[in-house]
C-alpha positions as CSV (number, residue, x, y, z in Angstrom):
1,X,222.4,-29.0,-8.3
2,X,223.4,-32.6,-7.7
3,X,224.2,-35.6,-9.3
4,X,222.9,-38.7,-8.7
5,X,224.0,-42.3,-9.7
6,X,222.3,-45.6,-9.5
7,X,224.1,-48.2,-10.4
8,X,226.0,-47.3,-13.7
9,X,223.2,-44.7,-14.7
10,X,224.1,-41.0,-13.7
11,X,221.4,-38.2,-13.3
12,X,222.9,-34.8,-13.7
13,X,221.8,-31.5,-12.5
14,X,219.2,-32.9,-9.8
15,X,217.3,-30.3,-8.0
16,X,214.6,-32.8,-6.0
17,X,213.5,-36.1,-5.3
18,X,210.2,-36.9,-5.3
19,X,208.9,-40.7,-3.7
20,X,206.3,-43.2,-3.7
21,X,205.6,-44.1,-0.2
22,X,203.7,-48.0,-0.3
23,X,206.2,-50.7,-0.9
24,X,209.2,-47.8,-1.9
25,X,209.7,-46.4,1.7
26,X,206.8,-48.4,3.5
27,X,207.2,-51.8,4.1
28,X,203.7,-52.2,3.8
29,X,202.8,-55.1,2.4
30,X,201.4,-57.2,5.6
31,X,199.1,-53.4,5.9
32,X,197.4,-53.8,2.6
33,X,196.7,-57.3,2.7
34,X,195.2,-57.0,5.9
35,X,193.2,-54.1,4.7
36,X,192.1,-56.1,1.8
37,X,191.0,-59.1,4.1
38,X,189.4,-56.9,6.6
39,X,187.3,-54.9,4.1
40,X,186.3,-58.1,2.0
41,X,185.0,-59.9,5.5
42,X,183.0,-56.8,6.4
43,X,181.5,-56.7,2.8
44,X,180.7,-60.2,2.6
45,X,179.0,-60.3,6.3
46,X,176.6,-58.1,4.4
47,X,176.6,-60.1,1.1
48,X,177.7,-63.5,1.5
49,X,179.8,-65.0,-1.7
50,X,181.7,-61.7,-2.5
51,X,184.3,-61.6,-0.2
52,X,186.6,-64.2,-2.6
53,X,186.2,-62.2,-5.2
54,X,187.1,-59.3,-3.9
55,X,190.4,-60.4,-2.4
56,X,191.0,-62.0,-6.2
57,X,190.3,-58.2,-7.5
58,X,192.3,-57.1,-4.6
59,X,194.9,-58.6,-5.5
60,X,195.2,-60.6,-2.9
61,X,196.0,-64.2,-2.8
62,X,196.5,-66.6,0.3
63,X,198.9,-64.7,2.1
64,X,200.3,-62.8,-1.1
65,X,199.8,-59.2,-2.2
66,X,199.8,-58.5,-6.0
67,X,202.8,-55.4,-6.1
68,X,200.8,-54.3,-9.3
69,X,197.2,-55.4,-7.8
70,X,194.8,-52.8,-7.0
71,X,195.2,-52.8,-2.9
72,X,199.0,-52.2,-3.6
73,X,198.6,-49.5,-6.3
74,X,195.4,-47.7,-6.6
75,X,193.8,-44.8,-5.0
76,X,191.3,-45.0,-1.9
77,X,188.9,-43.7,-4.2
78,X,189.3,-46.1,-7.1
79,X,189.9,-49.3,-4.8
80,X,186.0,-47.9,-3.5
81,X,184.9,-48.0,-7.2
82,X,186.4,-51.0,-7.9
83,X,185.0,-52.6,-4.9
84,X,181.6,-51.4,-5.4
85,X,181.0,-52.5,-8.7
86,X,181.4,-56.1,-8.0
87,X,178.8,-55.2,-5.2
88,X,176.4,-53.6,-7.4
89,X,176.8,-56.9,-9.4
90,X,174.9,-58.6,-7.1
91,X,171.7,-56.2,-7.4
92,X,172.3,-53.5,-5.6
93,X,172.2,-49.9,-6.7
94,X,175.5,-47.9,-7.9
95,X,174.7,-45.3,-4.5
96,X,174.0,-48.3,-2.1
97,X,177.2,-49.8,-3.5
98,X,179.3,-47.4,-3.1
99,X,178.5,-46.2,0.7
100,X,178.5,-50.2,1.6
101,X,182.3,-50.1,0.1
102,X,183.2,-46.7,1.8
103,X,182.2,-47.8,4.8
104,X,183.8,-51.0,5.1
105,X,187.2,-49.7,4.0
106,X,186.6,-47.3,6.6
107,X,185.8,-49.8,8.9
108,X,189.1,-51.9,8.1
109,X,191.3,-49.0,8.0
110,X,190.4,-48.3,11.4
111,X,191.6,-51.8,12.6
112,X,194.7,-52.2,10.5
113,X,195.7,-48.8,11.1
114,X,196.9,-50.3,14.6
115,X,199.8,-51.7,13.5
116,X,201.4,-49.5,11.7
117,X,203.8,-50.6,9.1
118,X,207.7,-50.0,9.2
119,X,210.1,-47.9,6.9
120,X,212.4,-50.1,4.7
121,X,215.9,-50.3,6.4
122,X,217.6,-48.0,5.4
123,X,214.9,-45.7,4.2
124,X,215.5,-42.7,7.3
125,X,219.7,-42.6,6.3
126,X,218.8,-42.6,3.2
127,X,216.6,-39.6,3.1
128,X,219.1,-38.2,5.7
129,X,221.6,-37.9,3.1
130,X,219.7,-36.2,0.4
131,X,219.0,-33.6,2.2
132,X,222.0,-32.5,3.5
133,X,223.0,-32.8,-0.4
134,X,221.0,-29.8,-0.5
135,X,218.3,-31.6,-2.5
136,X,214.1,-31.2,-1.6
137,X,212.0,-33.9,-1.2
138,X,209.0,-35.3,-1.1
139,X,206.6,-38.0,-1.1
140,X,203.5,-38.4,-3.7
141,X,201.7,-41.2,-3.0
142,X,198.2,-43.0,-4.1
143,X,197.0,-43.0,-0.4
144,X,195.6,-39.6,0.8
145,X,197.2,-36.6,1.8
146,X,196.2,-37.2,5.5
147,X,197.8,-40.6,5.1
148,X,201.1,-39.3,3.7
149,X,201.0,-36.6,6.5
150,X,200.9,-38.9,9.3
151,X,203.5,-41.3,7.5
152,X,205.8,-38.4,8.0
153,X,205.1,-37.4,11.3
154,X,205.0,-40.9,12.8
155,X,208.4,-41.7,11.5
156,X,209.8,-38.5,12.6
157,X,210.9,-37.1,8.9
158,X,209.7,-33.5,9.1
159,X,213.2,-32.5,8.9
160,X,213.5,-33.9,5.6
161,X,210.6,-34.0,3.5
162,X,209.3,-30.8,2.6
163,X,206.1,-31.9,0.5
164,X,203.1,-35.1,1.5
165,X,201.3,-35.1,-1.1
166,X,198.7,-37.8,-2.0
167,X,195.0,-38.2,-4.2
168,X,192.5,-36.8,-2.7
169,X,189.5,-37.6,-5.1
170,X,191.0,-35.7,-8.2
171,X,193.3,-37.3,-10.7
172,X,195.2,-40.1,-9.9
173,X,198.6,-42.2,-11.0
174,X,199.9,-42.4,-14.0
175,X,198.8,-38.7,-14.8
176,X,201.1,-36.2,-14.6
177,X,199.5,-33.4,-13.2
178,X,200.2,-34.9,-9.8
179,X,203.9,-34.8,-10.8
180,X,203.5,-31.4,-12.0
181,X,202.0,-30.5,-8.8
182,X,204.5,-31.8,-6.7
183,X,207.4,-30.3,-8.4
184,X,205.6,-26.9,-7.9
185,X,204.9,-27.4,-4.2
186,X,209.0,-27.7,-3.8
187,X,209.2,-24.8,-6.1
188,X,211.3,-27.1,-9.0
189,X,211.4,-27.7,-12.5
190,X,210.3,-31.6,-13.2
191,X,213.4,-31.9,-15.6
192,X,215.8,-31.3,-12.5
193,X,213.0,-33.8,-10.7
194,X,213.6,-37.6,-10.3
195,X,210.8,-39.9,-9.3
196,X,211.5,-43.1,-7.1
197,X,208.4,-45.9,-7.2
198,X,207.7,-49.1,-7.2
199,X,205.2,-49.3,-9.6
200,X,204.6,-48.8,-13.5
201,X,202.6,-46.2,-12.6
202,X,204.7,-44.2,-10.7
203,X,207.4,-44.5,-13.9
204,X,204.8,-43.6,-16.6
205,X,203.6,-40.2,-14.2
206,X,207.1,-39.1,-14.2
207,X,207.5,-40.2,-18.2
208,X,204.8,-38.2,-19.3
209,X,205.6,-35.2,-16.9
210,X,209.2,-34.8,-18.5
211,X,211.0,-36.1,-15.1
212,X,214.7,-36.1,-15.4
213,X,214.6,-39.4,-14.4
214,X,212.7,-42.9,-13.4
215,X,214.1,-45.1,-10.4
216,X,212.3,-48.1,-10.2
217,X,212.3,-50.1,-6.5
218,X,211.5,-53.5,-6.3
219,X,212.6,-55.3,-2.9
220,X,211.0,-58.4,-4.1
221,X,213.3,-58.8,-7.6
222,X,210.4,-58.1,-9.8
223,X,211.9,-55.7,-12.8
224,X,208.2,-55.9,-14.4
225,X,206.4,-54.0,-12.4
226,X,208.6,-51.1,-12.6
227,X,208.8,-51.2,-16.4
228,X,210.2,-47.9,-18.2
229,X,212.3,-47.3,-15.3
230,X,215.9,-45.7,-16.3
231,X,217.4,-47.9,-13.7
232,X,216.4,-50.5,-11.4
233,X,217.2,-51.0,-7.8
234,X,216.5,-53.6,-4.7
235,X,217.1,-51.1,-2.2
236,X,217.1,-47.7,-1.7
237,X,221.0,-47.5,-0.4
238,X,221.6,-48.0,-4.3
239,X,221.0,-44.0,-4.4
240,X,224.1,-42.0,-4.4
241,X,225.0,-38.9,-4.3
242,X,228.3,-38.5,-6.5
């Protein structure tokens, strides 16, 4: 077992890691907008007027990303939902709606998806020396497993991460059967489990799943939106093994 300090705040008896991927190791901001933008001009080619409010539920604004907007934190399946009802508000039925919202996601995901986006510096050396601490690791993450699986493989961390896990149409963050889940893919208990996010979602999960501990990310200064976080941290390089 392993300690871990952040800061001033020690975690004792660590057995695993467990990480968002979107904004904590993905520098994906510039991504989601653009899938946002993409999917709400598809949308409102077919219904013209909803494409601004969209982006506004989104949470996208000009060129800024809400960190705590739905594109930044929800599920594929509950960004759909969300999108389809304010497409069904113009008349349409609740099936029409959501195929015209599944495809146009689709559709966007397809052109976003190439430009990748880029780890956080520091995100591989990090990850690097967790591992050879002798901790597991893994990544659960509101985008799909197929999405997490790639993430991995593009940037070559195999070697290190031992469970992709992502929501796949079942349950999604904050509930803690997905923190359960993990923790029993990498064969670990969650109190000897921390959780590393970005989002308040990611901290309540790991809350309510009895993590050993909640590390809340925020490259862009903003405490809030990792609220009930044990500590918070601008970078990732603030992880230590002691």
């Amino acid at each position: 077992m392993v300690t871990i300090e952040c800061k001033n705040v020690k975690f004792s008896h660590i057995q695993a890691v467990l990480f968002d991927k979107n904004g904590t190791l993905e520098d994906s901001d510039a991504y989601l907008r653009a899938l946002a933008q993409k999917g709400a001009r598809v949308i409102d080619a077919q219904i013209p007027g909803i494409g601004e409010p969209l982006l506004m539920a989104f949470g996208v604004s000009g060129d800024t990303l809400d960190p705590a907007g739905l594109m930044a934190v929800a599920s594929r399946r509950e960004t759909e939902t969300a999108a389809a009802a304010y497409i069904a508000e113009t008349g349409r039925g609740w099936f029409e709606s959501l195929v015209i919202a599944r495809k146009a996601l689709d559709e966007a995901e397809k052109y976003v998806n190439q430009t990748p986006s880029p780890l956080f510096a520091g995100t591989s050396e990090v990850l690097q020396s967790l591992s050879q601490a002798g901790l597991k690791l893994g990544i659960l993450s509101a985008a799909t497993t197929s999405e997490v699986r790639t993430f991995v493989e593009r940037h070559e961390l195999s070697d290190r991460i031992q469970v992709a896990m992502g929501v796949d149409g079942g349950p999604s963050k904050p509930d803690p059967i997905l923190f359960l889940q993990a923790c029993q893919a990498l064969g670990v208990e969650p109190s000897a489990t921390l959780m590393v996010g970005d989002s308040v979602g990611d901290m309540q999960m790991a809350r309510n799943a009895k993590a050993a501990g909640c590390i809340g990310i925020t490259w862009i200064g903003k405490s809030e939106n990792v609220r009930g976080a044990d500590v918070v941290i601008e970078r990732l390089e603030e992880i230590l093994v002691v």
